[in-house]
C-alpha positions in Angstrom: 125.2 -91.6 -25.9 125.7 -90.1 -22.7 122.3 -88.3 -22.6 119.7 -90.7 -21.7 115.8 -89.4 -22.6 113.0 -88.9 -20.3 110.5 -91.3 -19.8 107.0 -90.7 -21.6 104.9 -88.8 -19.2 101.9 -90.5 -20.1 102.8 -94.2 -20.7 105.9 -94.3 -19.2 107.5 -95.6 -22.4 111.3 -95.7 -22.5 111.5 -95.4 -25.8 110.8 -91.7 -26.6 113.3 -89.4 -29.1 114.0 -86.3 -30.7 111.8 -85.1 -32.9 112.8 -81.3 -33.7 112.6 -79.5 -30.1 110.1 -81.7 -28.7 110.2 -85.3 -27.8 108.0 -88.4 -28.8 106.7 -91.4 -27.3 106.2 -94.2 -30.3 104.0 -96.2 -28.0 101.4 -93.2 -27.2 101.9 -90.7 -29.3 102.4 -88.0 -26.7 104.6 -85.5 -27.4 105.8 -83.1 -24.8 109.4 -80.4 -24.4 112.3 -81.7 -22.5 112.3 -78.3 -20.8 109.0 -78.8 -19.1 110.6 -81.7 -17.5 108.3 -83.2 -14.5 106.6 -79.8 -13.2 103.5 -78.3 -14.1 104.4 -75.9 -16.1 104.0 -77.5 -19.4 100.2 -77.7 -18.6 99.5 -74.5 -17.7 96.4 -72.9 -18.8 96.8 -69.3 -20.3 94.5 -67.1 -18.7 92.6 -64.1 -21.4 91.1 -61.3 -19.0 88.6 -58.6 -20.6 89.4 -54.9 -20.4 88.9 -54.5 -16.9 90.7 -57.5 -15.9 88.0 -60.2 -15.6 89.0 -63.7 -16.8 87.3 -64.9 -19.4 86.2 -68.6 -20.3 84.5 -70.5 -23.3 81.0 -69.8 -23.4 81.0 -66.0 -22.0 78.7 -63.5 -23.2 80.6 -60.2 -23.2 79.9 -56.7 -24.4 81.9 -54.4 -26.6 82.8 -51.3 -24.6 84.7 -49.4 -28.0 82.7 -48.8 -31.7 85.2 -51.0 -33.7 85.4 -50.3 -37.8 85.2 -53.6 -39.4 87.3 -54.0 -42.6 84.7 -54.3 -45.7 81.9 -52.4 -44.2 80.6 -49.0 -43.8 79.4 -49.7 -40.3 81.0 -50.2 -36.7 80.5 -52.5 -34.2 78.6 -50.6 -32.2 80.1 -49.8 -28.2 77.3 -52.1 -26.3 76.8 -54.8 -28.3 76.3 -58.1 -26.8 78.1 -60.6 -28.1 77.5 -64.6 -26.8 78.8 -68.2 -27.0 82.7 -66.5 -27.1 85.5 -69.1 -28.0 89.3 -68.4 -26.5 90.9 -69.3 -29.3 95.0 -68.3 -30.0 94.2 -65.9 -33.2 96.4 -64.0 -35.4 98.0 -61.1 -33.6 95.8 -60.2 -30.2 93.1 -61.6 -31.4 92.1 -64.1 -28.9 88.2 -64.4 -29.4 86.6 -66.3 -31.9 82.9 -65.4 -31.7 79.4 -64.0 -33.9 78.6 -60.4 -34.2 75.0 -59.8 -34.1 74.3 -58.3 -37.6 78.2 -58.8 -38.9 78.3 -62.7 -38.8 82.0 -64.7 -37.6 84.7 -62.6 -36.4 87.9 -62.4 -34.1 87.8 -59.8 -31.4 91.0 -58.7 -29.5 90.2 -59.2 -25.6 91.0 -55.7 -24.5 88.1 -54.4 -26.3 85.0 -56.5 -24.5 83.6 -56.6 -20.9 82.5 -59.5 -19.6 78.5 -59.2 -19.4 
């Protein structure tokens, strides 16, 4: 075998294989791509920004600037409700807030339909 593995990145564990397209460390448990390789860009944080460009972070309060029908009831979301306590979450589709609705309980909202507040 002509292709040695990478080190583990966390423990520095020689003994690290193929497991699918990622590779795993037995002694850690880390498991990380080969094509990240020792740069940073394996650990890059994805950024969400509102609809006006602001970036957004756990714990925003943001405001609907749209009325948005919500599937199962006869009444929007209202344009200018505040919604706090917003999670970034990676949802189905664009939706890439987790979050409560005053009035509508748990939802997903797509990011390109709030303002930060």
């Amino acid at each position: 075998m002509s292709d040695a593995l990478p080190p583990c990145p966390e423990c520095a564990s020689e003994y690290a294989y193929e497991d699918g397209a990622l590779l795993v460390c037995p002694m850690c448990g880390h498991e990380w791509s080969p094509d990240a390789g020792d740069d940073a860009a394996g650990d890059a944080v994805r950024v969400i920004k509102d609809a006006v460009g602001n970036v957004l972070a756990d714990g925003d309060t943001v405001t609907v600037i749209k009325d948005l029908k919500v599937k199962g009831s006869s009444q929007p979301i209202k344009v200018g409700t505040k919604v706090r306590g917003i999670r970034l979450v990676d949802g189905v589709g664009d939706h890439d807030i987790d979050c409560t609705v005053p009035g509508f309980g748990p939802m997903q909202l797509k990011s390109s339909v709030v303002k930060k507040a």
